[in-house]
CHARMM-style PDB file with segment names, atoms N, HN, CA, C and O in Angstrom:
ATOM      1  N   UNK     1      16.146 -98.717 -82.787  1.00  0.00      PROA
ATOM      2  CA  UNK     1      16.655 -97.891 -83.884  1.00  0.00      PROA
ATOM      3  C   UNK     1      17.908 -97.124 -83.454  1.00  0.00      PROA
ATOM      4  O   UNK     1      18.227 -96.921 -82.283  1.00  0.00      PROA
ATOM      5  N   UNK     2      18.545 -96.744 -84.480  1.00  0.00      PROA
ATOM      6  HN  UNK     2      18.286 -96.909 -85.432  1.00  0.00      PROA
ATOM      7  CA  UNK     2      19.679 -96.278 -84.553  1.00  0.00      PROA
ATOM      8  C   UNK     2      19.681 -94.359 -83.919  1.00  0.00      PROA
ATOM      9  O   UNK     2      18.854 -93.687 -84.535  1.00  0.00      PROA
ATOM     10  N   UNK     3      20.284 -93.768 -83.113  1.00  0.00      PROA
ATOM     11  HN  UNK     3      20.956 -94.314 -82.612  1.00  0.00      PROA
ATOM     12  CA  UNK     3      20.283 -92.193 -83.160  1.00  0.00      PROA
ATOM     13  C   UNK     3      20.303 -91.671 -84.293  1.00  0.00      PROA
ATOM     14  O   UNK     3      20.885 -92.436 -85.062  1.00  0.00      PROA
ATOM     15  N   UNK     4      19.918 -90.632 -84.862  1.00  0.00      PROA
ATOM     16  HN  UNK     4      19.446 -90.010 -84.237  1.00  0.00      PROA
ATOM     17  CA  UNK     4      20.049 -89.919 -85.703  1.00  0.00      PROA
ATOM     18  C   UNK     4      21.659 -89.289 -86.082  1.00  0.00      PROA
ATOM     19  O   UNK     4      22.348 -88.660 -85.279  1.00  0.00      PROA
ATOM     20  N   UNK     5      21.925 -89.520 -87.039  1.00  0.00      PROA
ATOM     21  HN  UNK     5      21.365 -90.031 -87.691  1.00  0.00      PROA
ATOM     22  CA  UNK     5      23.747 -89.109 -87.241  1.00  0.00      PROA
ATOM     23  C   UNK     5      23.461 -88.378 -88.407  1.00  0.00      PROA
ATOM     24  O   UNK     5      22.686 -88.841 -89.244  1.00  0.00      PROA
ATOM     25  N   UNK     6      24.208 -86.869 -88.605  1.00  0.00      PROA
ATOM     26  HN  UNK     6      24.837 -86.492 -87.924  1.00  0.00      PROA
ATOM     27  CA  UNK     6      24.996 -86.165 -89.408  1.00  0.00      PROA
ATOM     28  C   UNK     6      25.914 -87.038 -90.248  1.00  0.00      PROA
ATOM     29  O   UNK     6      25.544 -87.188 -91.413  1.00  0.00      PROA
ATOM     30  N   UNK     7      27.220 -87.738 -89.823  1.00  0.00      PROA
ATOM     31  HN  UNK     7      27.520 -87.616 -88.877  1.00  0.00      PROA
ATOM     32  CA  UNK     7      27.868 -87.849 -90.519  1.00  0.00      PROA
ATOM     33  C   UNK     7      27.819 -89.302 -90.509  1.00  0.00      PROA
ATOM     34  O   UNK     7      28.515 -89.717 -89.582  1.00  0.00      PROA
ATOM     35  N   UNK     8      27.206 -90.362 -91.256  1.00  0.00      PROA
ATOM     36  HN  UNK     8      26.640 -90.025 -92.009  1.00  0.00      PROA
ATOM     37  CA  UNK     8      26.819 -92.085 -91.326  1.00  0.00      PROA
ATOM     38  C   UNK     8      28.368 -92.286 -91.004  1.00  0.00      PROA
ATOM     39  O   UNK     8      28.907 -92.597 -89.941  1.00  0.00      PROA
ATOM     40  N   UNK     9      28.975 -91.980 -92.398  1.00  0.00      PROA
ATOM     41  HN  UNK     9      28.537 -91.728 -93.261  1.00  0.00      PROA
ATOM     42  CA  UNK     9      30.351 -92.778 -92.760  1.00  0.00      PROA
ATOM     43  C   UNK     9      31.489 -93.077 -91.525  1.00  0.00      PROA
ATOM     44  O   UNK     9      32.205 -94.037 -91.243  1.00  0.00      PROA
ATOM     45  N   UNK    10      31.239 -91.609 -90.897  1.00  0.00      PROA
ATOM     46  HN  UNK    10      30.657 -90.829 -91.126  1.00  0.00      PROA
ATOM     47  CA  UNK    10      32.618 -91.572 -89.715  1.00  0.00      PROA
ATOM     48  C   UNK    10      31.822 -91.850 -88.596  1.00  0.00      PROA
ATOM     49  O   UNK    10      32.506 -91.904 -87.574  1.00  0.00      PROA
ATOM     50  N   UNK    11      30.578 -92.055 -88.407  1.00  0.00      PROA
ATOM     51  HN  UNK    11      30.023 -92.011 -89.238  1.00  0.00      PROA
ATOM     52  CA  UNK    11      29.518 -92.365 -86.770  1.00  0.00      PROA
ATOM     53  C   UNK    11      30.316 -93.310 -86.086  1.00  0.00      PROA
ATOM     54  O   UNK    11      30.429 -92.758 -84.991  1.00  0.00      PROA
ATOM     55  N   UNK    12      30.887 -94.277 -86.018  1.00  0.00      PROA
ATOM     56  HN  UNK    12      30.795 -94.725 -86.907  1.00  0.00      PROA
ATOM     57  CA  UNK    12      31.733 -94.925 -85.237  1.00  0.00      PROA
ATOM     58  C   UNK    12      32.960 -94.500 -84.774  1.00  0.00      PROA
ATOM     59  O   UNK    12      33.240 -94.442 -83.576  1.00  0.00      PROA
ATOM     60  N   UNK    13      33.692 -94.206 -85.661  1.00  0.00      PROA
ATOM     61  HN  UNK    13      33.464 -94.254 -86.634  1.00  0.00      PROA
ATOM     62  CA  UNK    13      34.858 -93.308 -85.717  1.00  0.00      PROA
ATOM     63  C   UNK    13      34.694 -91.815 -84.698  1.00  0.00      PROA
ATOM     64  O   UNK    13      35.724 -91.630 -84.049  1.00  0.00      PROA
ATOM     65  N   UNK    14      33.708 -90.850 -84.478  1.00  0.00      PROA
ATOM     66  HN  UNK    14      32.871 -91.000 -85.005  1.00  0.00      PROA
ATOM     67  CA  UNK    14      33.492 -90.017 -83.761  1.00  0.00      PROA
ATOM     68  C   UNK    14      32.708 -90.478 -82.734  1.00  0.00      PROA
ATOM     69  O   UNK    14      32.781 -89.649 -81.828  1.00  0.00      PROA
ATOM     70  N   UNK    15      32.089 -91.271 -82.469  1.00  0.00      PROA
ATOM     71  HN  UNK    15      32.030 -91.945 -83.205  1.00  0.00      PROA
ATOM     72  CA  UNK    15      31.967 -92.423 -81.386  1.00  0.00      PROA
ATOM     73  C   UNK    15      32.788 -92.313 -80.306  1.00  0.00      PROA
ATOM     74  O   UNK    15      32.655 -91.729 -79.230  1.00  0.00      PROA
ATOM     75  N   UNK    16      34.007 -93.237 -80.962  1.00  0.00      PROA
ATOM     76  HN  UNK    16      34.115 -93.712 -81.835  1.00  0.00      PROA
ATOM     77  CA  UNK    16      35.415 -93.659 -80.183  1.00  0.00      PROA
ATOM     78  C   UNK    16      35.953 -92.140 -79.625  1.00  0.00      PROA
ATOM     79  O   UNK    16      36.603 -92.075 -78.582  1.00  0.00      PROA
ATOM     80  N   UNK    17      35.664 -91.082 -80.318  1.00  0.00      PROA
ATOM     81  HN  UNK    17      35.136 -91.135 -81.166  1.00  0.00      PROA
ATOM     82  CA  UNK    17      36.636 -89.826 -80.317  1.00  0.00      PROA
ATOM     83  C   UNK    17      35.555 -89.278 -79.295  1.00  0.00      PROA
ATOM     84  O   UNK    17      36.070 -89.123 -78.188  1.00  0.00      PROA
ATOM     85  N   UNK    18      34.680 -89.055 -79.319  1.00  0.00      PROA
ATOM     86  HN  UNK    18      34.261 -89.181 -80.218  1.00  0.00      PROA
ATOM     87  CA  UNK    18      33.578 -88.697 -78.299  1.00  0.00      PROA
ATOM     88  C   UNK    18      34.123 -89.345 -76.868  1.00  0.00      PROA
ATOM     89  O   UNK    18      34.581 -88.612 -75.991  1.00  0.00      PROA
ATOM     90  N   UNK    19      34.039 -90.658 -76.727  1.00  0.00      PROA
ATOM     91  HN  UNK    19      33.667 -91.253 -77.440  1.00  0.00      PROA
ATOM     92  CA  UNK    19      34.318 -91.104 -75.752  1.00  0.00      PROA
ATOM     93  C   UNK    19      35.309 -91.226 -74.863  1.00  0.00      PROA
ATOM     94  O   UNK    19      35.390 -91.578 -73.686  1.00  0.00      PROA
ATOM     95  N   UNK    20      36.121 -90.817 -75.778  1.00  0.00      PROA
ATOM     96  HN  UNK    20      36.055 -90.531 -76.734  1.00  0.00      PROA
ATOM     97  CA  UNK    20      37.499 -90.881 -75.391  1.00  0.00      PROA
ATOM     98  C   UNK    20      38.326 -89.708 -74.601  1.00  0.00      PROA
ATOM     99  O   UNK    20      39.380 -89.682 -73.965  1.00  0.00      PROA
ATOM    100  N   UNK    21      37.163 -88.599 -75.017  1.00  0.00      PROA
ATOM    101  HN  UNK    21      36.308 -88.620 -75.534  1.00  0.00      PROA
ATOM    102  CA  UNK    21      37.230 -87.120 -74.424  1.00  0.00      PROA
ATOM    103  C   UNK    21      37.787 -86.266 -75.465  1.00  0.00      PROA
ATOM    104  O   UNK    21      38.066 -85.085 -75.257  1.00  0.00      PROA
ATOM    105  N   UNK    22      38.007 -87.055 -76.969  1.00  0.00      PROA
ATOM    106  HN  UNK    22      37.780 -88.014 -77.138  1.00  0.00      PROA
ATOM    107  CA  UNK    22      38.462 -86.087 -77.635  1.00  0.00      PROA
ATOM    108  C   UNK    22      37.828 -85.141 -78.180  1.00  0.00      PROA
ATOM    109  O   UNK    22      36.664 -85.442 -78.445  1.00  0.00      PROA
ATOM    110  N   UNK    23      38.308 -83.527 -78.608  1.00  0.00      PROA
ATOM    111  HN  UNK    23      39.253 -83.282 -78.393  1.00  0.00      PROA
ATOM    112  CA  UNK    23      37.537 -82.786 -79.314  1.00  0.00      PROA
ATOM    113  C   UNK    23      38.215 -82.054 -81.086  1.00  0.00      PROA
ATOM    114  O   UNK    23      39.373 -81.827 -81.439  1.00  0.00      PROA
ATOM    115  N   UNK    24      37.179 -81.912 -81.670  1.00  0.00      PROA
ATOM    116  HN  UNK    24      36.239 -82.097 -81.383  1.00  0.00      PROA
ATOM    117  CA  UNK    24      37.818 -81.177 -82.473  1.00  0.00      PROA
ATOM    118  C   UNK    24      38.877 -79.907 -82.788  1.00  0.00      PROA
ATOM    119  O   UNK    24      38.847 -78.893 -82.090  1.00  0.00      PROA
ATOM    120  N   UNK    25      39.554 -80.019 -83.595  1.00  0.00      PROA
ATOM    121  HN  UNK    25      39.579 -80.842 -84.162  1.00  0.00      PROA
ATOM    122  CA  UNK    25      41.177 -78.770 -83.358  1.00  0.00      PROA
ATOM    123  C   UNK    25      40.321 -77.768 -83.271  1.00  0.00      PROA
ATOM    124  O   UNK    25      40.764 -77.213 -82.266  1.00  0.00      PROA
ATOM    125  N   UNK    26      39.358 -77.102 -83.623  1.00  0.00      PROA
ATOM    126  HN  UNK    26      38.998 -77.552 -84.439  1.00  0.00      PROA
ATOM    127  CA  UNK    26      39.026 -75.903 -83.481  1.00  0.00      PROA
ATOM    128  C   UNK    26      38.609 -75.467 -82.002  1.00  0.00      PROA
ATOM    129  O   UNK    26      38.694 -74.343 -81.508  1.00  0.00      PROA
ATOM    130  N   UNK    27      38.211 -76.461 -81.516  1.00  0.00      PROA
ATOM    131  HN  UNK    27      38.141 -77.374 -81.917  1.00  0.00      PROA
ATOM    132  CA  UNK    27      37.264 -76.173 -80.160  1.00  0.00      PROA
ATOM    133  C   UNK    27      38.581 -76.513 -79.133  1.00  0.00      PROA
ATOM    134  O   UNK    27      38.128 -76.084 -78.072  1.00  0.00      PROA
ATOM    135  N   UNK    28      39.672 -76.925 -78.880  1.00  0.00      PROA
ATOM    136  HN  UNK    28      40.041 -77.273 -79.742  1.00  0.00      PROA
ATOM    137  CA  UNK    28      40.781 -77.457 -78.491  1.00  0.00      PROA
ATOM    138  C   UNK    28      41.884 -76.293 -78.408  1.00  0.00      PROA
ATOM    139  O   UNK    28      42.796 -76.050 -77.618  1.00  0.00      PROA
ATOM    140  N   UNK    29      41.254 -75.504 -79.911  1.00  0.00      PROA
ATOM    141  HN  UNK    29      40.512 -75.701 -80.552  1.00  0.00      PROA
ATOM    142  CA  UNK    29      43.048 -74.287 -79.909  1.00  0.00      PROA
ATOM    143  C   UNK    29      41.865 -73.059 -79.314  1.00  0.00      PROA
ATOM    144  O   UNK    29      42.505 -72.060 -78.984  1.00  0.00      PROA
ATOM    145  N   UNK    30      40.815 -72.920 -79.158  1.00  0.00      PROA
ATOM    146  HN  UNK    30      40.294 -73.731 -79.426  1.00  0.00      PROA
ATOM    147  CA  UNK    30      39.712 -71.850 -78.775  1.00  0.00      PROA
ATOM    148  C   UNK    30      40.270 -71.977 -77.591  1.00  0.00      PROA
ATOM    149  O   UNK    30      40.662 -70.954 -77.030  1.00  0.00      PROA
ATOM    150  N   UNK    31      40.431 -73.306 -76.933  1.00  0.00      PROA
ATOM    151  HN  UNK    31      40.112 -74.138 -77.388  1.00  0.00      PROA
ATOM    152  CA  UNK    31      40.469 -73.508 -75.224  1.00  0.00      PROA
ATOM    153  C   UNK    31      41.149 -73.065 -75.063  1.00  0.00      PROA
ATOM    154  O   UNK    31      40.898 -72.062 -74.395  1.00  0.00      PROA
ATOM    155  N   UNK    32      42.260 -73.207 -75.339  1.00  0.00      PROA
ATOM    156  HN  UNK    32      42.464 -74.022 -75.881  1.00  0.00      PROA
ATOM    157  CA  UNK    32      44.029 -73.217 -75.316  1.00  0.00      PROA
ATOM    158  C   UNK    32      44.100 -71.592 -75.058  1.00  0.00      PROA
ATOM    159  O   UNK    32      44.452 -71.134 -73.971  1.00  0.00      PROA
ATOM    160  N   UNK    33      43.796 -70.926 -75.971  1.00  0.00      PROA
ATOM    161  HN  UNK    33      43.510 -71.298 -76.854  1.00  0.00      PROA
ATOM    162  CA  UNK    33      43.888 -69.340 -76.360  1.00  0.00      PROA
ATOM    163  C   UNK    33      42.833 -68.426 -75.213  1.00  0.00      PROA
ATOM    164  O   UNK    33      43.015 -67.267 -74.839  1.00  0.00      PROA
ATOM    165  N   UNK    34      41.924 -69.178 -74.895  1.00  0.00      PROA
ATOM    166  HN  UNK    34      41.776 -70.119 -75.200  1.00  0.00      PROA
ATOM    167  CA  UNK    34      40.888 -68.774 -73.707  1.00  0.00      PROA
ATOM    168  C   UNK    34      41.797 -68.814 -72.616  1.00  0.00      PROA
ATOM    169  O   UNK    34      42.076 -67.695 -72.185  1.00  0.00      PROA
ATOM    170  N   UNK    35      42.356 -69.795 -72.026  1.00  0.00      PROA
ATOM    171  HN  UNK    35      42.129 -70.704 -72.376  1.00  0.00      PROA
ATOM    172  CA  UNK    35      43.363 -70.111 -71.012  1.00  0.00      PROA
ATOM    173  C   UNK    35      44.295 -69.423 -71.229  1.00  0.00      PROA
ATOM    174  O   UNK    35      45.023 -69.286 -70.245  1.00  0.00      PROA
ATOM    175  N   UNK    36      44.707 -68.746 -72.402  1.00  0.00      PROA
ATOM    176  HN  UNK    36      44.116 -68.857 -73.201  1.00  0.00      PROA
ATOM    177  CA  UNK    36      46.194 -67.748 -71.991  1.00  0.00      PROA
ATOM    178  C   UNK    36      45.741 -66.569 -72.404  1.00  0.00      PROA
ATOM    179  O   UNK    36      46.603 -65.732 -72.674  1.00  0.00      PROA
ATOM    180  N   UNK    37      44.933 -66.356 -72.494  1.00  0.00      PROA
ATOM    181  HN  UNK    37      44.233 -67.036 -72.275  1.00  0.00      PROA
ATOM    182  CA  UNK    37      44.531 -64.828 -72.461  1.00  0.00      PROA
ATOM    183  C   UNK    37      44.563 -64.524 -70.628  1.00  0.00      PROA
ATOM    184  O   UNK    37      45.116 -63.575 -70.072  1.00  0.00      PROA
ATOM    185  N   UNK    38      43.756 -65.700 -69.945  1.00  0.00      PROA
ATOM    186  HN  UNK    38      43.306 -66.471 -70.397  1.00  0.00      PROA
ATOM    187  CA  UNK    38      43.492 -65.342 -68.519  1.00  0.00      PROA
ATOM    188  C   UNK    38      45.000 -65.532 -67.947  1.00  0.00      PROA
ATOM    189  O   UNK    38      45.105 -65.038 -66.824  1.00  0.00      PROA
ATOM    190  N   UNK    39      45.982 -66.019 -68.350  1.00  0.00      PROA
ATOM    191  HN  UNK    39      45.896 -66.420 -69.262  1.00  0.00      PROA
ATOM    192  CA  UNK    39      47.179 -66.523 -67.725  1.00  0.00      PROA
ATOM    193  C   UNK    39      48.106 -65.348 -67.985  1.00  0.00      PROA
ATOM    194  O   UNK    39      49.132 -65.062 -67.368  1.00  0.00      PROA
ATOM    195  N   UNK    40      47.461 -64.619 -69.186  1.00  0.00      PROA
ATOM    196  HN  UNK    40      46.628 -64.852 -69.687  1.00  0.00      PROA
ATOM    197  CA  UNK    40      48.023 -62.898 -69.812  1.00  0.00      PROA
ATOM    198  C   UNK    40      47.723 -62.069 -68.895  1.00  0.00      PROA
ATOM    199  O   UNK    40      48.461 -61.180 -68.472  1.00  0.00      PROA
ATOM    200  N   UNK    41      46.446 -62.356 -68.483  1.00  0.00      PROA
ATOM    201  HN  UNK    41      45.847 -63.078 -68.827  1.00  0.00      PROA
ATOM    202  CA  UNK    41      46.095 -61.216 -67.577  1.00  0.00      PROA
ATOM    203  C   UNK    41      46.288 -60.769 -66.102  1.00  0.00      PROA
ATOM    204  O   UNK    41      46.042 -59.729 -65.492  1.00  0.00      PROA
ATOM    205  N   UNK    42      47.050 -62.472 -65.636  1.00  0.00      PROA
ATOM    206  HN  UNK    42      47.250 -63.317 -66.132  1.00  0.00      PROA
ATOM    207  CA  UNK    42      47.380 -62.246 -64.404  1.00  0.00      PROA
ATOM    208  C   UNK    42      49.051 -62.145 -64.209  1.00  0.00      PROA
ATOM    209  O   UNK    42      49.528 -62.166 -63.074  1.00  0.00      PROA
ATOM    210  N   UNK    43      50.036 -62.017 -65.592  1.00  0.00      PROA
ATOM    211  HN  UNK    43      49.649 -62.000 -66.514  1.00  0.00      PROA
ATOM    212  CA  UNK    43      51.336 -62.181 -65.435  1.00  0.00      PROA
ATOM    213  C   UNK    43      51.835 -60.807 -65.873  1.00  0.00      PROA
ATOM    214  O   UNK    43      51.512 -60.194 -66.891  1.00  0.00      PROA
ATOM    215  N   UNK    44      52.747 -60.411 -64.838  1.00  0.00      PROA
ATOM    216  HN  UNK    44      53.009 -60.908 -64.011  1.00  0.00      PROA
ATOM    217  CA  UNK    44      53.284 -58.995 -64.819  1.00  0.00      PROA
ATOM    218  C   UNK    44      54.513 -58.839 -65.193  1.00  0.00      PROA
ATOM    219  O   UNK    44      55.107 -57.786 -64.959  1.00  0.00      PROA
ATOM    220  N   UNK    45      55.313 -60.274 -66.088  1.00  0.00      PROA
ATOM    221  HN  UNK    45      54.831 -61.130 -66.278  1.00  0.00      PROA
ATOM    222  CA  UNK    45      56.597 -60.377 -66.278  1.00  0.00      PROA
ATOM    223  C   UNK    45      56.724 -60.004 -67.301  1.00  0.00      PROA
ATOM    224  O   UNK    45      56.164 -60.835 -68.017  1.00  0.00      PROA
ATOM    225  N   UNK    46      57.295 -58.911 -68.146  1.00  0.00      PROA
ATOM    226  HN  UNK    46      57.750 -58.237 -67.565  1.00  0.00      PROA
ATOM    227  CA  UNK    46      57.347 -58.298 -69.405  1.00  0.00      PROA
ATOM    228  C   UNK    46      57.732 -59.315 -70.483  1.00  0.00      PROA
ATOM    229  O   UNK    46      56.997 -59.569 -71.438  1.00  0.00      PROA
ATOM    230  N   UNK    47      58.732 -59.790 -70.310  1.00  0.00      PROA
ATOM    231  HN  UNK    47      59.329 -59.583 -69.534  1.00  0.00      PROA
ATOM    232  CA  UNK    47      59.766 -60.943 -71.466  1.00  0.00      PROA
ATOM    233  C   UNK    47      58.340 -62.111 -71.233  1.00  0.00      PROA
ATOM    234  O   UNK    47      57.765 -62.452 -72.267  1.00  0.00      PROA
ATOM    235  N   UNK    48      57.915 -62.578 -70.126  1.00  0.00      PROA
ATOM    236  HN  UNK    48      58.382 -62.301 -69.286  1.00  0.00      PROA
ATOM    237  CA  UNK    48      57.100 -63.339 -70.627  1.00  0.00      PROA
ATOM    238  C   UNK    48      55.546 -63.281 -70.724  1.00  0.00      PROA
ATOM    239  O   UNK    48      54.977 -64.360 -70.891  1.00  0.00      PROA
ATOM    240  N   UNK    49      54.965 -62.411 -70.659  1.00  0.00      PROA
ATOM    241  HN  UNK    49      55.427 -61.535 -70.524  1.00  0.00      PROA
ATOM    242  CA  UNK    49      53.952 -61.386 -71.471  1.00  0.00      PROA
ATOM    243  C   UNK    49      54.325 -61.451 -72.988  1.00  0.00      PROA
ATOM    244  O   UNK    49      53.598 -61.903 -73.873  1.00  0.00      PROA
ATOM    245  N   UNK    50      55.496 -60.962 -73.133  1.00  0.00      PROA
ATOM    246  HN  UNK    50      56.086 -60.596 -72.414  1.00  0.00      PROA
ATOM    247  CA  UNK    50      55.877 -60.866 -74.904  1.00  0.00      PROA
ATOM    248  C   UNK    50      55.926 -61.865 -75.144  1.00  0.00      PROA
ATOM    249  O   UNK    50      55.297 -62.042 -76.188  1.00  0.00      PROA
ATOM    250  N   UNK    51      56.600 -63.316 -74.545  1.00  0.00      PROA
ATOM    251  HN  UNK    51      57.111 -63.173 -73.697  1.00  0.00      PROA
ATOM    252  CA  UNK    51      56.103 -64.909 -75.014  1.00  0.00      PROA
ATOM    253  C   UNK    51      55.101 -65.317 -75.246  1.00  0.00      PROA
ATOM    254  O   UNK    51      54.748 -66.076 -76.148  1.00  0.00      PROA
ATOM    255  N   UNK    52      54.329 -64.663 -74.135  1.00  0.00      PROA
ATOM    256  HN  UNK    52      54.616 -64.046 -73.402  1.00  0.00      PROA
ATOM    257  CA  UNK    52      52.707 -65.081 -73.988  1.00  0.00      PROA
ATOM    258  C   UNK    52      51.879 -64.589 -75.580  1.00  0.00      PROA
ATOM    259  O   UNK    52      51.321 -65.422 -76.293  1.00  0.00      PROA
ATOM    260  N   UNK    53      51.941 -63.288 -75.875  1.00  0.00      PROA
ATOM    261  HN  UNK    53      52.395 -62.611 -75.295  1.00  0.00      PROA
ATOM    262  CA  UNK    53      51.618 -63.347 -76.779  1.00  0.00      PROA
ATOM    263  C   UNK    53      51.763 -63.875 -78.018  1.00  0.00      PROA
ATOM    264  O   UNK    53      50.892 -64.442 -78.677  1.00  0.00      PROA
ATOM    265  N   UNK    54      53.400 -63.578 -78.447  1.00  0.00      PROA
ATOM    266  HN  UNK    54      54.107 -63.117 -77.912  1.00  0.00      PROA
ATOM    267  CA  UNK    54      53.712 -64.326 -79.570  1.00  0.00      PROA
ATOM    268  C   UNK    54      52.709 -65.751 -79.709  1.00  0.00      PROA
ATOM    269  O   UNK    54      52.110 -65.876 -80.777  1.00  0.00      PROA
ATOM    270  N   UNK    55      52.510 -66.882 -78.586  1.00  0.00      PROA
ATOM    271  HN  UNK    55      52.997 -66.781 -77.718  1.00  0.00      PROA
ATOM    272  CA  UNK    55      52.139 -67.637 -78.841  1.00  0.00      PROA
ATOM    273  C   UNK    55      50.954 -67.956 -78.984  1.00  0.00      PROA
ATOM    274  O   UNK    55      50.585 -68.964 -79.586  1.00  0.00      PROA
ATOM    275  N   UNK    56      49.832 -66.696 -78.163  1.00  0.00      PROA
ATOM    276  HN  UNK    56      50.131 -65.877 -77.674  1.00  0.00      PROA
ATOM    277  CA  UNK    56      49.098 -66.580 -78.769  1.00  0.00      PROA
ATOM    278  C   UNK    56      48.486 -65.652 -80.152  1.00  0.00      PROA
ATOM    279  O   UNK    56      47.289 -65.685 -80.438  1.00  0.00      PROA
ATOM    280  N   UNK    57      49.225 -65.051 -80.734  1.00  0.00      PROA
ATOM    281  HN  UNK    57      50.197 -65.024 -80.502  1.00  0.00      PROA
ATOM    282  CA  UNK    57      49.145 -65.455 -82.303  1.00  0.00      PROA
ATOM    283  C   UNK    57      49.251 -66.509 -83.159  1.00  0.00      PROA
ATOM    284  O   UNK    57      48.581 -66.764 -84.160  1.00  0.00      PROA
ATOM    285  N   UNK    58      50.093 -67.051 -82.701  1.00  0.00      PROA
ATOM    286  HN  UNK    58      50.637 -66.844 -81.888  1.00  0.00      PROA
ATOM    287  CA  UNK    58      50.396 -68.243 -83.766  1.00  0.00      PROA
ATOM    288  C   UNK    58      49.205 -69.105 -83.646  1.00  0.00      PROA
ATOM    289  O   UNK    58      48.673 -69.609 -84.635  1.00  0.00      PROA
ATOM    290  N   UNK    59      48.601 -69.350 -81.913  1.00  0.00      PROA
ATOM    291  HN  UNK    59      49.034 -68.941 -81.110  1.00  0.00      PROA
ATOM    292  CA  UNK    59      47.251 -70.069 -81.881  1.00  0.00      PROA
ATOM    293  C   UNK    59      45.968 -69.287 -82.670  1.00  0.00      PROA
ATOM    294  O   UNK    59      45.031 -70.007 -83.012  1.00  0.00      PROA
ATOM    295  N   UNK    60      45.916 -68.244 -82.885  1.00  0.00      PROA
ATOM    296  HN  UNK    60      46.677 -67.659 -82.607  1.00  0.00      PROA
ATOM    297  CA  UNK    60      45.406 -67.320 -83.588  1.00  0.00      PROA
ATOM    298  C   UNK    60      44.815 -67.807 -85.315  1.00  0.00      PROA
ATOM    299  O   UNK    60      43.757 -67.980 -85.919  1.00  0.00      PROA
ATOM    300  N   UNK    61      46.373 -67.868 -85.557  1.00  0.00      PROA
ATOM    301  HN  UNK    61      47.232 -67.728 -85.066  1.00  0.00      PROA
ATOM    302  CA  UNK    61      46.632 -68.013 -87.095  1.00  0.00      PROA
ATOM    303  C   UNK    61      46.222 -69.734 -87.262  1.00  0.00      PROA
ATOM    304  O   UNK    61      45.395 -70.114 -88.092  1.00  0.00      PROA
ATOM    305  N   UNK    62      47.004 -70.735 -86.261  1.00  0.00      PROA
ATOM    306  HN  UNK    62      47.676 -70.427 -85.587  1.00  0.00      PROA
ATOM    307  CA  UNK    62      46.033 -71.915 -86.187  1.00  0.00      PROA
ATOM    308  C   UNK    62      44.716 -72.238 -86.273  1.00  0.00      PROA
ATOM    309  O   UNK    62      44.349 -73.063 -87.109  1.00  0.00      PROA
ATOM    310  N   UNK    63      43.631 -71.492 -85.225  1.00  0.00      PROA
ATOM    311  HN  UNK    63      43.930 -70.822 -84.546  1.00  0.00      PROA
ATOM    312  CA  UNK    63      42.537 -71.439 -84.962  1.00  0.00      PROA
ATOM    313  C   UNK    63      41.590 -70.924 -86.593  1.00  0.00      PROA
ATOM    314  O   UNK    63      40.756 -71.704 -87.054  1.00  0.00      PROA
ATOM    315  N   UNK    64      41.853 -69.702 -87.220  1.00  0.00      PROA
ATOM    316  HN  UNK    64      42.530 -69.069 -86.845  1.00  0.00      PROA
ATOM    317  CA  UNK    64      41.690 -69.328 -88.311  1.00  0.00      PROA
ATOM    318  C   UNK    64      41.895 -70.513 -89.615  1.00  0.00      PROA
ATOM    319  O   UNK    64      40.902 -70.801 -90.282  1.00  0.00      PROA
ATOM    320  N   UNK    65      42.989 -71.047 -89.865  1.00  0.00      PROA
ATOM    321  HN  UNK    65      43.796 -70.813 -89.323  1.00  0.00      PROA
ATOM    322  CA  UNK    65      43.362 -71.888 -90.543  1.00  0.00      PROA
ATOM    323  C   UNK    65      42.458 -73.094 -90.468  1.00  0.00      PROA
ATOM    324  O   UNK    65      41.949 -73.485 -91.518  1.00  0.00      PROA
ATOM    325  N   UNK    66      42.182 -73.787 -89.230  1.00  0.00      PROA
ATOM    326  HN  UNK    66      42.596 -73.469 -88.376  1.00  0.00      PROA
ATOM    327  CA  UNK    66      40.877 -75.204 -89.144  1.00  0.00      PROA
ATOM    328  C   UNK    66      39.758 -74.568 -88.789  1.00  0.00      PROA
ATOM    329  O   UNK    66      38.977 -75.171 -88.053  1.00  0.00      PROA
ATOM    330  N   UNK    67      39.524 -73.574 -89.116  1.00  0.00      PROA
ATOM    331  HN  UNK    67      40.158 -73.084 -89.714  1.00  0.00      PROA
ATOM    332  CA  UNK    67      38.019 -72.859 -89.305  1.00  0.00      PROA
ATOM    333  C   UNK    67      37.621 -72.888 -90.622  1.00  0.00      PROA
ATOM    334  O   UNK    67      36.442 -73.055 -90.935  1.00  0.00      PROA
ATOM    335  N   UNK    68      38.699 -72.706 -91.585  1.00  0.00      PROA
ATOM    336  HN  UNK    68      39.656 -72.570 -91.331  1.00  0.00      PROA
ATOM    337  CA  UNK    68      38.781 -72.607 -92.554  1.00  0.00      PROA
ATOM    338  C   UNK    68      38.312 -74.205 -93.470  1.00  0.00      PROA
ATOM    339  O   UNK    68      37.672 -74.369 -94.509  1.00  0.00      PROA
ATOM    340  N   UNK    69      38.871 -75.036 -92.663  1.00  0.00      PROA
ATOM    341  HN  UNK    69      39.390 -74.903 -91.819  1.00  0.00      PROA
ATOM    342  CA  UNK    69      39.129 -76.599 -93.620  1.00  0.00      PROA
ATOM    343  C   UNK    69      37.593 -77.037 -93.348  1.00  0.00      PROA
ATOM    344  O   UNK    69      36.795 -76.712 -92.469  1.00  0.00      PROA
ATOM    345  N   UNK    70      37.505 -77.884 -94.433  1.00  0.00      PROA
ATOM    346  HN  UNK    70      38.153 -78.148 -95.148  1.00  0.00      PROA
ATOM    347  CA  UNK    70      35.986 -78.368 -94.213  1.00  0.00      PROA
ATOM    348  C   UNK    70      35.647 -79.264 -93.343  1.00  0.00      PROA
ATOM    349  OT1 UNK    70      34.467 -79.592 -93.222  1.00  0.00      PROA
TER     350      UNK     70
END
């Protein structure tokens, strides 16, 4: 017998993406933003501290946005 699947239609399709090491955008821009918070916390360079953040907002406003989509 077959595993039990949530989603029939795409089960192959998230298969391939499973295997492949891929993950979903939400869990992907979480990482991303986890990793520069710690990369924030160890950089003492002002101009790029203020980069650092800017960009993590925008991952912010990303992360929010495919939380959002169904």
């Amino acid at each position: 017998p077959l595993p039990p699947c949530d989603d029939p239609e795409n089960a192959v399709f998230n298969r391939i993406l499973k295997d492949n090491g891929a993950v979903p955008e939400v869990v992907a821009l979480s990482r991303e933003l986890a990793d520069l918070r710690e990369e924030l916390i160890e950089t003492a360079d002002r101009t790029k501290r203020s980069e650092m953040i800017k960009h993590m907002s925008m991952l912010e406003a990303k992360l929010e946005l495919a939380r959002k989509r169904p």
